[in-house]
C-alpha positions as semicolon CSV with decimal commas, in nm:
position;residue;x (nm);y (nm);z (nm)
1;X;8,345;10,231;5,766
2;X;7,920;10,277;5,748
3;X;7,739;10,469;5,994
4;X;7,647;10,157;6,175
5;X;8,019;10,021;6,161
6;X;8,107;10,313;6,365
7;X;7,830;10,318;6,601
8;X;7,915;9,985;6,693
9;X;8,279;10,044;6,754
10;X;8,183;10,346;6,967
11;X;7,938;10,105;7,189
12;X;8,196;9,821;7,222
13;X;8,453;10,083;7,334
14;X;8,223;10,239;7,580
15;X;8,088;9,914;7,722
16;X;8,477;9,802;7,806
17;X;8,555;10,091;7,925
18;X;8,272;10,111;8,210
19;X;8,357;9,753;8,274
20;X;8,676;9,818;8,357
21;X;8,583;10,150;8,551
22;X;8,314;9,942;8,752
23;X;8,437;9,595;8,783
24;X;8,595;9,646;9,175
25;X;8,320;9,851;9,266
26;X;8,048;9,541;9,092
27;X;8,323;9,297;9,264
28;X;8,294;9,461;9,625
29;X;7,883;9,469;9,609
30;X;7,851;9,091;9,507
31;X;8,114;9,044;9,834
32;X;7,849;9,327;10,070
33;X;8,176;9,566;10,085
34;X;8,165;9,904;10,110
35;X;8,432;10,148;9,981
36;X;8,425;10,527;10,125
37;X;8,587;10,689;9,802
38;X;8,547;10,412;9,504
39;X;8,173;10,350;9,578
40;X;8,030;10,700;9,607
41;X;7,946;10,755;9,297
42;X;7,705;10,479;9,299
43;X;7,571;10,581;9,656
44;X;7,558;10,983;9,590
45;X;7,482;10,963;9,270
46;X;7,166;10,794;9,093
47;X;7,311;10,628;8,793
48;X;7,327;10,255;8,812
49;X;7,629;10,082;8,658
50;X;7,411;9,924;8,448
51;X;7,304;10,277;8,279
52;X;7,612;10,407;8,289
53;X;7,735;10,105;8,027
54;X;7,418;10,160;7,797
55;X;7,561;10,323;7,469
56;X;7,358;10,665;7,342
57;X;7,510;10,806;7,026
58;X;7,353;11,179;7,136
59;X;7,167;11,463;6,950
60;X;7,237;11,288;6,572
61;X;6,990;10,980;6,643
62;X;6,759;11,185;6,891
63;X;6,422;11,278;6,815
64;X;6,477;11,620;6,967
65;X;6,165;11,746;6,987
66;X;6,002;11,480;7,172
67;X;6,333;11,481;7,399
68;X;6,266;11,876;7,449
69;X;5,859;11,770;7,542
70;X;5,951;11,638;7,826
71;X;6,326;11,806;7,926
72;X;6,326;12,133;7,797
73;X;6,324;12,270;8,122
74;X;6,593;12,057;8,286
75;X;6,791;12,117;7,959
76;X;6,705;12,504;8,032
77;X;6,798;12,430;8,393
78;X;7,168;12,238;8,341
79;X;7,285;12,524;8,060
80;X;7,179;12,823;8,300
81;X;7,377;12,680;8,597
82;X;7,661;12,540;8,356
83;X;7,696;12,888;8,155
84;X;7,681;13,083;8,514
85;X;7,969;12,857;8,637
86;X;8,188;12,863;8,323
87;X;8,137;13,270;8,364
88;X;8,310;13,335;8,681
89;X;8,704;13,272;8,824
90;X;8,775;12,940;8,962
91;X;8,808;12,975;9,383
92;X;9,130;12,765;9,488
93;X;9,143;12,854;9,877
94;X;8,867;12,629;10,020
95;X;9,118;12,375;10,106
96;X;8,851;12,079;10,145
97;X;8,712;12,199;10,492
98;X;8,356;12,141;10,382
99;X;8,439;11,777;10,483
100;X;8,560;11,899;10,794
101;X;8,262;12,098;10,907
102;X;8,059;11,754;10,827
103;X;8,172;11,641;11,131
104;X;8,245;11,989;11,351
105;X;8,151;11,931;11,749
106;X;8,088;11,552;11,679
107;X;8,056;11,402;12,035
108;X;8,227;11,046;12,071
109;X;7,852;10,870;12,043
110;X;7,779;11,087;11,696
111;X;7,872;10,822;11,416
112;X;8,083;10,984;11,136
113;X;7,970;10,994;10,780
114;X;8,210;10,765;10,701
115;X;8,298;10,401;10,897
116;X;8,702;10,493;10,889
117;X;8,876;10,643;11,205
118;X;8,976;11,049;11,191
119;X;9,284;11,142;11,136
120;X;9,354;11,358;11,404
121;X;9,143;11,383;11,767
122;X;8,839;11,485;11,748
123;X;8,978;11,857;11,957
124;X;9,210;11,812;11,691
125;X;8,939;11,841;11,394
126;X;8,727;12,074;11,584
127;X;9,045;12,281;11,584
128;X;9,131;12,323;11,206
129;X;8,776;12,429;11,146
130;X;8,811;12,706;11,441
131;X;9,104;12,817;11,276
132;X;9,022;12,866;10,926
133;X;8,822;13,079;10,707
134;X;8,548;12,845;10,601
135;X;8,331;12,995;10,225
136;X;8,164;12,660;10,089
137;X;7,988;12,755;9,769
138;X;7,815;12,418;9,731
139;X;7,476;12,353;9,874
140;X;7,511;11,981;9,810
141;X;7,769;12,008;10,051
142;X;7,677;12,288;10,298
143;X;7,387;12,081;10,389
144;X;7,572;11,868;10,528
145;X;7,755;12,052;10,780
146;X;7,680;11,988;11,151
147;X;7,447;12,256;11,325
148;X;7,771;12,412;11,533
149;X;7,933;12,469;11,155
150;X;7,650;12,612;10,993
151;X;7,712;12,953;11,135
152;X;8,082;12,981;11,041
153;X;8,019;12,922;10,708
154;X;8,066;13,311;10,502
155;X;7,770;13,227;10,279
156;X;7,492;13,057;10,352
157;X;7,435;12,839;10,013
158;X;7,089;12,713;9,933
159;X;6,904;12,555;9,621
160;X;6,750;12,877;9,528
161;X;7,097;13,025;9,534
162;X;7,304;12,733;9,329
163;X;7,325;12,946;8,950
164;X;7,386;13,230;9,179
165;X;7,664;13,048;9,378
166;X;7,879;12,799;9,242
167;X;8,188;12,827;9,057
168;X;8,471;12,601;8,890
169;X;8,709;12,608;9,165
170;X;8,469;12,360;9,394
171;X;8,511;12,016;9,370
172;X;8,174;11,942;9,413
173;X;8,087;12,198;9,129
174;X;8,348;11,952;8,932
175;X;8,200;11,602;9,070
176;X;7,849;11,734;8,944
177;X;7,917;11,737;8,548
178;X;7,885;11,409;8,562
179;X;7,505;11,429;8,732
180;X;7,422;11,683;8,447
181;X;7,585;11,489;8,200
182;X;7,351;11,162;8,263
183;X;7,053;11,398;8,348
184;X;7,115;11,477;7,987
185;X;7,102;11,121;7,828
186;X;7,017;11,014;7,581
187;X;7,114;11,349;7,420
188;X;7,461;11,340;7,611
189;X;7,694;11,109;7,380
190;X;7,794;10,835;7,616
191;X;8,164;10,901;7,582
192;X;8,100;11,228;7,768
193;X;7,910;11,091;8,030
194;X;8,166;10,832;8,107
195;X;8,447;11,162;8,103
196;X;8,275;11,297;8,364
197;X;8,247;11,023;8,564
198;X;8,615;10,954;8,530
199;X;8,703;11,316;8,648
200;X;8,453;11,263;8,911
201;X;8,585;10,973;9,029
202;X;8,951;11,128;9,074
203;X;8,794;11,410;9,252
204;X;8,581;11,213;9,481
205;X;8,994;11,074;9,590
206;X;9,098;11,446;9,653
207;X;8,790;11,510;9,823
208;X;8,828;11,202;10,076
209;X;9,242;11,264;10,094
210;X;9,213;11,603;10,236
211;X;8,949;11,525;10,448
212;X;8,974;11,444;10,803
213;X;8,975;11,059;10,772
214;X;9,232;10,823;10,790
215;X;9,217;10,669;10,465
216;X;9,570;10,480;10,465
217;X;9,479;10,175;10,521
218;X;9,242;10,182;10,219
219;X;9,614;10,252;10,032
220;X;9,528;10,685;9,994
221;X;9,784;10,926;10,135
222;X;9,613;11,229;10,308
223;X;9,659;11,558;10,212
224;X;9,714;11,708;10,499
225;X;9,537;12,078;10,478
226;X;9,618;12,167;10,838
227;X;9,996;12,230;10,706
228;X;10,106;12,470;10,483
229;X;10,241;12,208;10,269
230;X;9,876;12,038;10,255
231;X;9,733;12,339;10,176
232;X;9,999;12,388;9,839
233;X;9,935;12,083;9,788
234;X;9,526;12,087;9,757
235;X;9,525;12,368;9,570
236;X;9,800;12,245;9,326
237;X;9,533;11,973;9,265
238;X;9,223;12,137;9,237
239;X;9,340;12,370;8,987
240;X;9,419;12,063;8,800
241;X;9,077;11,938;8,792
242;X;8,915;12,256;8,758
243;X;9,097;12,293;8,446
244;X;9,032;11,944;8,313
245;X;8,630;12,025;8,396
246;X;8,626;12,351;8,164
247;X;8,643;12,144;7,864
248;X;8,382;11,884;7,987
249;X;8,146;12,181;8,106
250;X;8,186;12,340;7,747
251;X;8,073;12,031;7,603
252;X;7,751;11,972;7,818
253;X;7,685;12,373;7,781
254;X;7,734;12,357;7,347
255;X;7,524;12,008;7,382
256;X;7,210;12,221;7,534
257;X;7,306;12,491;7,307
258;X;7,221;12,240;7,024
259;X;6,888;12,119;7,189
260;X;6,779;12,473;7,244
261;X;6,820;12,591;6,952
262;X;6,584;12,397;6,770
263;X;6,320;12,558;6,980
């Protein structure tokens, strides 16, 4: 098979798979639906489905150094946070209460982030936060947490602090290889950018199952991290997808490797 024989089988495999990974989410916009874990990635995230179909080979049909002109120091940026990450021991006890502080001391007029019901009352939620031991690494989602939970956070994450902070236990940590991965493009091979968005994707369901919503009617069994069972459970889980990021995170670090070194 040419060069060109293969780069078109890559692109035709790539474009069906995003069409299958975006066709309920496509399906749900044309209807004005809205989906609380399915349709985040398009809301959080800045990626269009459009872009995330578009087929880039990578680094082997880039002109690098006009890439590097105008990236170097996002490229720079991505491998410094990436590398700092990949460096340190994955933190499994955060049990998903960054969710929970999102909506901490919510009064009954206070809209949630999400337009689903809580699982338990809202003395109920305010509860499990009281109780537990709350160390959210993420900034992207510390700042969210209401005023009251700002305080009980241990650290007190900010931007300036993210290579300083994060590590591969968090899911968010996880979600966000796929945000460096299309920062990346066209140097990121679109095969890995699609990887990370499918890991994203199944963390983005962890994320929303342990949260304090009542998902079940959207067919998503919570994980219920006010038990001691919830709590094996989440963990069992996000060591699972922390381990399924290290090779993704690799990739994305080697891929600014590459670009870097031509310097």
């Amino acid at each position: 098979m040419s060069t060109q024989q293969e780069l078109r089988a890559r692109r035709v495999a790539h474009e069906a798979r995003v069409d299958g990974l975006v066709a309920a989410h496509l399906a749900r916009r044309a209807r004005g639906e809205k989906h609380p874990v399915e349709d985040f990635l398009f809301s959080y995230y800045s990626l269009r489905p459009g872009q995330l179909r578009r087929f880039h080979p990578g680094v082997p049909d880039l002109d690098v150094p006009i890439f590097l002109a105008r990236r170097r120091d996002a490229v720079r940026h991505v491998h410094g946070l990436l590398t700092a990450t990949a460096s340190r021991p994955a933190q499994l006890g955060c049990f998903g209460l960054h969710e929970w502080a999102m909506v901490y001391r919510h009064t009954a007029a206070e809209q949630n982030r999400h337009p689903v019901p809580l699982r338990l009352s809202r003395a109920g939620t305010d509860a499990v936060v009281e109780s537990h031991r709350i160390r959210c690494t993420h900034y992207d989602a510390f700042r969210f947490f209401t005023p009251d939970a700002v305080p009980r956070n241990e650290l007190q994450p900010s931007r300036a602090r993210q290579v300083e902070l994060e590590q591969p236990g968090c899911l968010h940590a996880t979600m966000d290889l796929y945000k460096w991965a299309y920062k990346l493009a066209p140097a990121t091979p679109s095969e890995l950018v699609a990887d990370c968005f499918e890991l994203a994707r199944d963390v983005r369901e962890l994320d929303l199952r342990a949260s304090p919503y009542d998902l079940r009617s959207l067919g998503y069994e919570p994980v219920p991290i006010e038990t001691p069972e919830g709590k094996a459970a989440y963990a069992a889980a996000q060591r699972v997808l922390s381990q399924r990021a290290e090779p993704l995170r690799a990739r994305l670090i080697e891929l600014c490797d590459a670009l870097l070194s031509t310097c």
